[in-house]
Every structure is written in structure tokens, then in C-alpha cells.
TIZA-738837 format. One record per residue: residue number from 1; x, y, z of N, C-alpha, C in turn. Coordinates in Angstrom, 1 decimal. Each point is the difference from the previous one (the first is absolute). Last residue first. Example, Ala and Ser with C-alpha at 12.3 -4.5 7.8 and 13.67 -1.06 7.14 Angstrom:
site num: 2; n_x: 12.8; n_y: -2.2; n_z: 7.1; ca_x: 0.9; ca_y: 1.1; ca_z: 0.0; c_x: -0.8; c_y: 1.1; c_z: 0.8
site num: 1; n_x: 0.3; n_y: -5.7; n_z: -0.1; ca_x: -0.9; ca_y: 1.2; ca_z: 0.0; c_x: 0.9; c_y: 1.2; c_z: 0.0
***
This chain:
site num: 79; n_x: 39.5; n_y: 5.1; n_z: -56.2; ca_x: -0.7; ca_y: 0.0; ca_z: -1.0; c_x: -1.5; c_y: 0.3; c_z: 0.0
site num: 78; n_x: 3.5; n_y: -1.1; n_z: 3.7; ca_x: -0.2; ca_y: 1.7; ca_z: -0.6; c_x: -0.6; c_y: -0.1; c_z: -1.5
site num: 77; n_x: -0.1; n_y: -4.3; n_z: 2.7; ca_x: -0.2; ca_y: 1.2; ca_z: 0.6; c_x: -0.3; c_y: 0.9; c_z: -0.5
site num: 76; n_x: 2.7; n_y: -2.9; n_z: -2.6; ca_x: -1.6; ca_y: -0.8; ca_z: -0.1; c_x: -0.8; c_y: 1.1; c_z: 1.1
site num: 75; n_x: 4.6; n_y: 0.3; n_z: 0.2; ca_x: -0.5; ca_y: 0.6; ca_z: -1.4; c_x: -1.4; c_y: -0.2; c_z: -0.2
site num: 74; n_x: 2.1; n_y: -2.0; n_z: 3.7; ca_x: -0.2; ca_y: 1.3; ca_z: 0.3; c_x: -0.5; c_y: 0.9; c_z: -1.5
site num: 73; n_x: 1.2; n_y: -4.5; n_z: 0.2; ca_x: -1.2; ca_y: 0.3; ca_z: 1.0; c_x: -0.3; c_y: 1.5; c_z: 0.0
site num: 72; n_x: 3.8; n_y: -1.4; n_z: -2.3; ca_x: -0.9; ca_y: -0.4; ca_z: -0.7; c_x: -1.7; c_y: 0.3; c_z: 0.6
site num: 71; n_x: 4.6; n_y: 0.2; n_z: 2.5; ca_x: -0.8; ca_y: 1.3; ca_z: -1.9; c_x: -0.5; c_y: -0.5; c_z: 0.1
site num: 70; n_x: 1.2; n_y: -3.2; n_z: 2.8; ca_x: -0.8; ca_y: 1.8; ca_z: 0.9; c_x: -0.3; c_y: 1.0; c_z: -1.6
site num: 69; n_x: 2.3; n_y: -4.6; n_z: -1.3; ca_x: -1.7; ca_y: 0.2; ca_z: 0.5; c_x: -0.4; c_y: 1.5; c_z: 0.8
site num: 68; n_x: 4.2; n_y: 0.0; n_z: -1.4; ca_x: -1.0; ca_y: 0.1; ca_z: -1.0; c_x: -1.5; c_y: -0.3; c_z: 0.5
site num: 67; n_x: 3.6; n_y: -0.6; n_z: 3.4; ca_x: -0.3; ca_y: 1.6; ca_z: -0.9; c_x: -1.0; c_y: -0.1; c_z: -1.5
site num: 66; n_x: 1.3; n_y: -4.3; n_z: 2.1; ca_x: -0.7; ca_y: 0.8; ca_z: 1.0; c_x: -0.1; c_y: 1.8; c_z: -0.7
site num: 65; n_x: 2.5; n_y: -2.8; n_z: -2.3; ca_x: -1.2; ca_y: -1.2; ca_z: -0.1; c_x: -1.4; c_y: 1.6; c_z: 0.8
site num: 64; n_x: 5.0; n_y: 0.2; n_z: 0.2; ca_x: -0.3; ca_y: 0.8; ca_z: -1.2; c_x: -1.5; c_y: -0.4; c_z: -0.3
site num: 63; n_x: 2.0; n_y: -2.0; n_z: 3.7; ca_x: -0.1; ca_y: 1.1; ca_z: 0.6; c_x: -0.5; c_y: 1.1; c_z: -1.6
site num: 62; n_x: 1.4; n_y: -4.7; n_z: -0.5; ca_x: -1.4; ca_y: 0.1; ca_z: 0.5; c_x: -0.5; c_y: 1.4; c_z: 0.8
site num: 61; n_x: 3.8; n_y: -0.5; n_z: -2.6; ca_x: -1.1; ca_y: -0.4; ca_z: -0.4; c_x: -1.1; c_y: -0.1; c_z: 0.4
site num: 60; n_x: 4.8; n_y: 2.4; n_z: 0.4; ca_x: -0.8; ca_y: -0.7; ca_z: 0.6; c_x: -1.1; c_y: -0.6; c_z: -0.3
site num: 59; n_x: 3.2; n_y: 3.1; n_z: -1.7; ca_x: -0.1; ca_y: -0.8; ca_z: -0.9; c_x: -0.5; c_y: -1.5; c_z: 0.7
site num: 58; n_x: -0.8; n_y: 6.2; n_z: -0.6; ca_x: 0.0; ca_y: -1.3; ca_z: 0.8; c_x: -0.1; c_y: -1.3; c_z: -0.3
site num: 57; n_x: -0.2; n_y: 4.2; n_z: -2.1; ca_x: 1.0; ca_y: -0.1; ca_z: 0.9; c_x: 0.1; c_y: -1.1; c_z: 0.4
site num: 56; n_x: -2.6; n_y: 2.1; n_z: -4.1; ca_x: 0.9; ca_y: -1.5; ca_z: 0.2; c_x: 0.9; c_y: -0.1; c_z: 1.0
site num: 55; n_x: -2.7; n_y: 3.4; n_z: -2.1; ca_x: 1.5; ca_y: 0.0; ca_z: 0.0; c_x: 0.4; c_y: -1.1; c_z: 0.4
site num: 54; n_x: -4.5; n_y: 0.5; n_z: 0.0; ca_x: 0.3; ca_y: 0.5; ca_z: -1.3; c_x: 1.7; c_y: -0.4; c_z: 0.0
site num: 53; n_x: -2.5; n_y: -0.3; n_z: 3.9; ca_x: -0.1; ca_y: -1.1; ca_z: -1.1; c_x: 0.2; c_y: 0.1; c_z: -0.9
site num: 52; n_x: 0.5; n_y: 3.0; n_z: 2.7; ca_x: 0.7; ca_y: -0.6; ca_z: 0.9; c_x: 0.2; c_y: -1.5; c_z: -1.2
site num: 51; n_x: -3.0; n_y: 3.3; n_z: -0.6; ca_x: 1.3; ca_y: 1.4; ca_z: -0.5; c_x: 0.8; c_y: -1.8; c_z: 0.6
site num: 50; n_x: -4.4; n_y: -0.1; n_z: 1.3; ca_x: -0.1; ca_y: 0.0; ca_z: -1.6; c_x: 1.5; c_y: -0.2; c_z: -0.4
site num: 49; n_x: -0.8; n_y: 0.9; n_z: 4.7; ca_x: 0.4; ca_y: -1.3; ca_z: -0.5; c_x: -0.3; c_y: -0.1; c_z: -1.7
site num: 48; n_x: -0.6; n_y: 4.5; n_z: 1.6; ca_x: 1.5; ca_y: -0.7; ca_z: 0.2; c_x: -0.1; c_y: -1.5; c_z: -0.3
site num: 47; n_x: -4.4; n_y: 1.9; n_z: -0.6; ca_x: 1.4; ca_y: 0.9; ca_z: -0.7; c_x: 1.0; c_y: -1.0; c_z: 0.0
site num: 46; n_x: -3.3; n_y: -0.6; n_z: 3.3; ca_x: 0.0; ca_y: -0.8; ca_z: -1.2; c_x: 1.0; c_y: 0.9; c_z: -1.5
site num: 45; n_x: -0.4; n_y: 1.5; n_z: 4.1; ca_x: 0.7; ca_y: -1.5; ca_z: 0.4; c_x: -0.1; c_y: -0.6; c_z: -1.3
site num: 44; n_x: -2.1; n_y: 4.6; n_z: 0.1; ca_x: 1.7; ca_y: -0.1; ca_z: 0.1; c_x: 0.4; c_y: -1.5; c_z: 0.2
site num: 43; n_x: -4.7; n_y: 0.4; n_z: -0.1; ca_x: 0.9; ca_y: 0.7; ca_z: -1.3; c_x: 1.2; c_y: -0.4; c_z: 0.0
site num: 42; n_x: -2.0; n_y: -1.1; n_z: 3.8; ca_x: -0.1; ca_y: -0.8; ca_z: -0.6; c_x: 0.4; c_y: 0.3; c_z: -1.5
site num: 41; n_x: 0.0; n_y: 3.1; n_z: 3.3; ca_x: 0.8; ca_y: -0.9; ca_z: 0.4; c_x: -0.2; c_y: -0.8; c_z: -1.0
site num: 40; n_x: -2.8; n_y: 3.0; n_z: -0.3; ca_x: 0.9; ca_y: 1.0; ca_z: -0.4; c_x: 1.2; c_y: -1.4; c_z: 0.5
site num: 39; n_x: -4.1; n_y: -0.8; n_z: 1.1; ca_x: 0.1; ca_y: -0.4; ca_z: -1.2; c_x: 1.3; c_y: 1.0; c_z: -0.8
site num: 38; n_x: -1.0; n_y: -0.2; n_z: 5.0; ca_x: -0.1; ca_y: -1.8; ca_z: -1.0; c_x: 0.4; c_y: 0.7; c_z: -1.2
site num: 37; n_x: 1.5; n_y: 4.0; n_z: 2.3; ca_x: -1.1; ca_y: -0.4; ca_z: -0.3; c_x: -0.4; c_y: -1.5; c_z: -0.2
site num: 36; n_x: 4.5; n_y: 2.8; n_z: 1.5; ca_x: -1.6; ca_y: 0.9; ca_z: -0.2; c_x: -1.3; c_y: -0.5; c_z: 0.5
site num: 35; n_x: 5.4; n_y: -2.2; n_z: 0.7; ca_x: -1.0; ca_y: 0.1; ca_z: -1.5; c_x: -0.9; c_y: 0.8; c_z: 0.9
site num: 34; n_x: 3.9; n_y: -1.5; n_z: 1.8; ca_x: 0.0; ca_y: 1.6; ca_z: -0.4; c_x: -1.4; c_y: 0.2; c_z: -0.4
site num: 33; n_x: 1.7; n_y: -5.0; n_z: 0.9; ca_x: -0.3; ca_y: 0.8; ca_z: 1.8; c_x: -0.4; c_y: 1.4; c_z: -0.4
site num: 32; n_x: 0.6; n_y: -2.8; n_z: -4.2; ca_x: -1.4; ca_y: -0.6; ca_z: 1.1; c_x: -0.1; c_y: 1.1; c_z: 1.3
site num: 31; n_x: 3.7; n_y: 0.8; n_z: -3.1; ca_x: -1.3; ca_y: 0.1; ca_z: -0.5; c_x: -0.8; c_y: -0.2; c_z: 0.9
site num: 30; n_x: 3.8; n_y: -1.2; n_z: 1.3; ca_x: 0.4; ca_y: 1.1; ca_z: 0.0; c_x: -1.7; c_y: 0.7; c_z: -0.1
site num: 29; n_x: 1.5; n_y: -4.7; n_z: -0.6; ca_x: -0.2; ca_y: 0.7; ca_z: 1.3; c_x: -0.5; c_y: 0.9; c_z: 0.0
site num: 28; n_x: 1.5; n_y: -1.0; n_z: -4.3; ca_x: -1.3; ca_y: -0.6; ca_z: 0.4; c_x: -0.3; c_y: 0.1; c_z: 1.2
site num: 27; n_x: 4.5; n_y: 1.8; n_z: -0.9; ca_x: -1.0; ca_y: 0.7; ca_z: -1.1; c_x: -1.8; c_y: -0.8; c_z: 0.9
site num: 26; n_x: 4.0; n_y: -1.9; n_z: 1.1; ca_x: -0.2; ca_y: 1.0; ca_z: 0.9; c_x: -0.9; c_y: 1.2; c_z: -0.7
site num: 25; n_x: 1.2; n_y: -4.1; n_z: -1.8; ca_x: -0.6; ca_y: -0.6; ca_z: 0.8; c_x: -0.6; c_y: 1.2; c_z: 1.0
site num: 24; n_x: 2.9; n_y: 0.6; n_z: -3.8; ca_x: -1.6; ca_y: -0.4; ca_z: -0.5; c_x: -0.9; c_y: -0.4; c_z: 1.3
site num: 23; n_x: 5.2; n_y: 0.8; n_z: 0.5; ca_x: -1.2; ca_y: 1.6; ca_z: 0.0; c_x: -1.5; c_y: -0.8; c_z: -0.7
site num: 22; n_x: 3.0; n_y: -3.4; n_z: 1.2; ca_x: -0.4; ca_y: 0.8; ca_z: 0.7; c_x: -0.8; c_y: 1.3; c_z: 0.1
site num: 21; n_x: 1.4; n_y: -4.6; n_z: -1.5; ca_x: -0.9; ca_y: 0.8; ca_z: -0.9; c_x: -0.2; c_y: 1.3; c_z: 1.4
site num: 20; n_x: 2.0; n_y: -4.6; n_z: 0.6; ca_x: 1.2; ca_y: 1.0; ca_z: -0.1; c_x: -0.8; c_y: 1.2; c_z: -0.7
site num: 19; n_x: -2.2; n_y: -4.5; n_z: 1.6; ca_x: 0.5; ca_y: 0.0; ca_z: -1.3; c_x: 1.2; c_y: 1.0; c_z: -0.3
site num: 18; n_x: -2.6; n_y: 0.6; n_z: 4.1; ca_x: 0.4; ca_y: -1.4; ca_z: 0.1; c_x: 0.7; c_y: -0.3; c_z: -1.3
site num: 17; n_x: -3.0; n_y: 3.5; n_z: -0.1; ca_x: 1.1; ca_y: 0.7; ca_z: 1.0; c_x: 1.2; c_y: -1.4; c_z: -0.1
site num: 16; n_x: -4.0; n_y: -0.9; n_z: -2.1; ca_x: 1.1; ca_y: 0.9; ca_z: -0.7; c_x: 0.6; c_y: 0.2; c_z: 1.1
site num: 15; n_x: -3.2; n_y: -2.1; n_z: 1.6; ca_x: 0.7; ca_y: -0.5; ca_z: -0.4; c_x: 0.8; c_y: 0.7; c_z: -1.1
site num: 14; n_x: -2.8; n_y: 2.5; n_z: 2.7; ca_x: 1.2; ca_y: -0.8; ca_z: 0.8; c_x: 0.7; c_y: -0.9; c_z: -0.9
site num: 13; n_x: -3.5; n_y: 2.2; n_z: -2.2; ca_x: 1.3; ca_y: 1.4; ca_z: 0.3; c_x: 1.0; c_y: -1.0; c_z: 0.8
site num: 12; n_x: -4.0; n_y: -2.5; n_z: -0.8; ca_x: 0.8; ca_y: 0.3; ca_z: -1.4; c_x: 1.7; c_y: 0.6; c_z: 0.6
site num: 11; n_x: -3.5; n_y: -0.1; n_z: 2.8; ca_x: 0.5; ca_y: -1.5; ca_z: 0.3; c_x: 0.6; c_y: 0.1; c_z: -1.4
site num: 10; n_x: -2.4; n_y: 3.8; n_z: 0.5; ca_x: 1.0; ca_y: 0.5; ca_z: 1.1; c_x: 0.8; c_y: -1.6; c_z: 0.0
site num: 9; n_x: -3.3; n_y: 0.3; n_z: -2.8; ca_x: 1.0; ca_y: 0.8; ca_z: -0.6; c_x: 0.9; c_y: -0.3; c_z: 0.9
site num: 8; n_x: -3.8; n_y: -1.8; n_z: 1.3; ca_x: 0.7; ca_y: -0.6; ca_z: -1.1; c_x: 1.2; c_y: 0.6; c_z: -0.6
site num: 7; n_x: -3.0; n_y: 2.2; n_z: 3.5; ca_x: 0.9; ca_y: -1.4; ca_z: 0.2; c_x: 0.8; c_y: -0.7; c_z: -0.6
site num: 6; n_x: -3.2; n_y: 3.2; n_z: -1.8; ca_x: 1.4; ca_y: 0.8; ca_z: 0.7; c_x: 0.7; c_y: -1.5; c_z: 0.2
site num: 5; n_x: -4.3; n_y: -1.0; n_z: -1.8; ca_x: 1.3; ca_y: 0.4; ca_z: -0.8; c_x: 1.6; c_y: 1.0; c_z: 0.7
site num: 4; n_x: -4.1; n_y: -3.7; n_z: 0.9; ca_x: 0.6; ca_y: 0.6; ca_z: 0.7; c_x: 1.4; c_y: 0.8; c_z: -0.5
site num: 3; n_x: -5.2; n_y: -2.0; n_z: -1.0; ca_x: 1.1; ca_y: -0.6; ca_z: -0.7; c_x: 1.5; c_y: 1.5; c_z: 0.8
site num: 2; n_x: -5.5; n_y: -2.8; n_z: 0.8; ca_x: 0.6; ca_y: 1.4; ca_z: -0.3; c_x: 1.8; c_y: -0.6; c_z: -0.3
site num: 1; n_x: -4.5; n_y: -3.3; n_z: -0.8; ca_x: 1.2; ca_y: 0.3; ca_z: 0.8; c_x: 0.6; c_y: 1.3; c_z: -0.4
***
């Protein structure tokens, strides 16, 4: 099964929007609609959710559940 990583982001970006996360949510839009390239996108997405997990914004769980699995998929990708 292919694995739909814009989608995922963009179902990420809504639910931050919904959390009050706004510039994080308008950052991850932002990337997917400007990006270049898949893999110049998937750099950058995976950057930020790195950066998102590190700082601990979000104290939603299952929405913190959803961002790591996309890292995590996406690191498994660019490796």
C-alpha cells in the first residue's frame, strides 16, 4: 500500500489549525503547495515535524501520535 504523505500532513496542518497551532499549521501548508520537488517537500516536512516534536507543542495525544508516525515514515523514506 502507497502511503499518502501530503494528505497526511495536510490532515495534520487541519488539526493544528483546530488546536490554536497556527503558524505550524500554516508553515506545513505552506511547504506542500511552494515545494520544488517530493523530495525537497518531504525534507522540509520532515524538518518541521522533527522541530514540532522536539518542543513539545502539542499536548493532544493522539494528534502528537499522528506527527511522529508521519516522522517516522518519512525518515524511513529519505534514508
Amino acid at each position: 500500500m502507497n502511503r499518502d504523505f501530503y494528505r497526511e500532513a495536510i490532515e495534520i496542518s487541519n488539526k493544528m489549525e483546530k488546536e490554536g497551532l497556527l503558524k505550524n499549521s500554516q508553515i506545513i501548508r505552506n511547504l506542500i503547495e511552494n515545494g520544488s520537488t517530493g523530495t525537497e517537500i518531504l525534507m522540509t516536512l520532515h524538518f518541521n515535524l522533527g522541530n514540532i516534536i522536539k518542543e513539545r507543542l502539542i499536548s493532544n495525544r493522539d494528534l502528537m501520535g499522528r506527527i511522529s508516525d508521519l516522522y517516522e515514515a518519512i525518515d524511513k523514506i529519505l534514508k
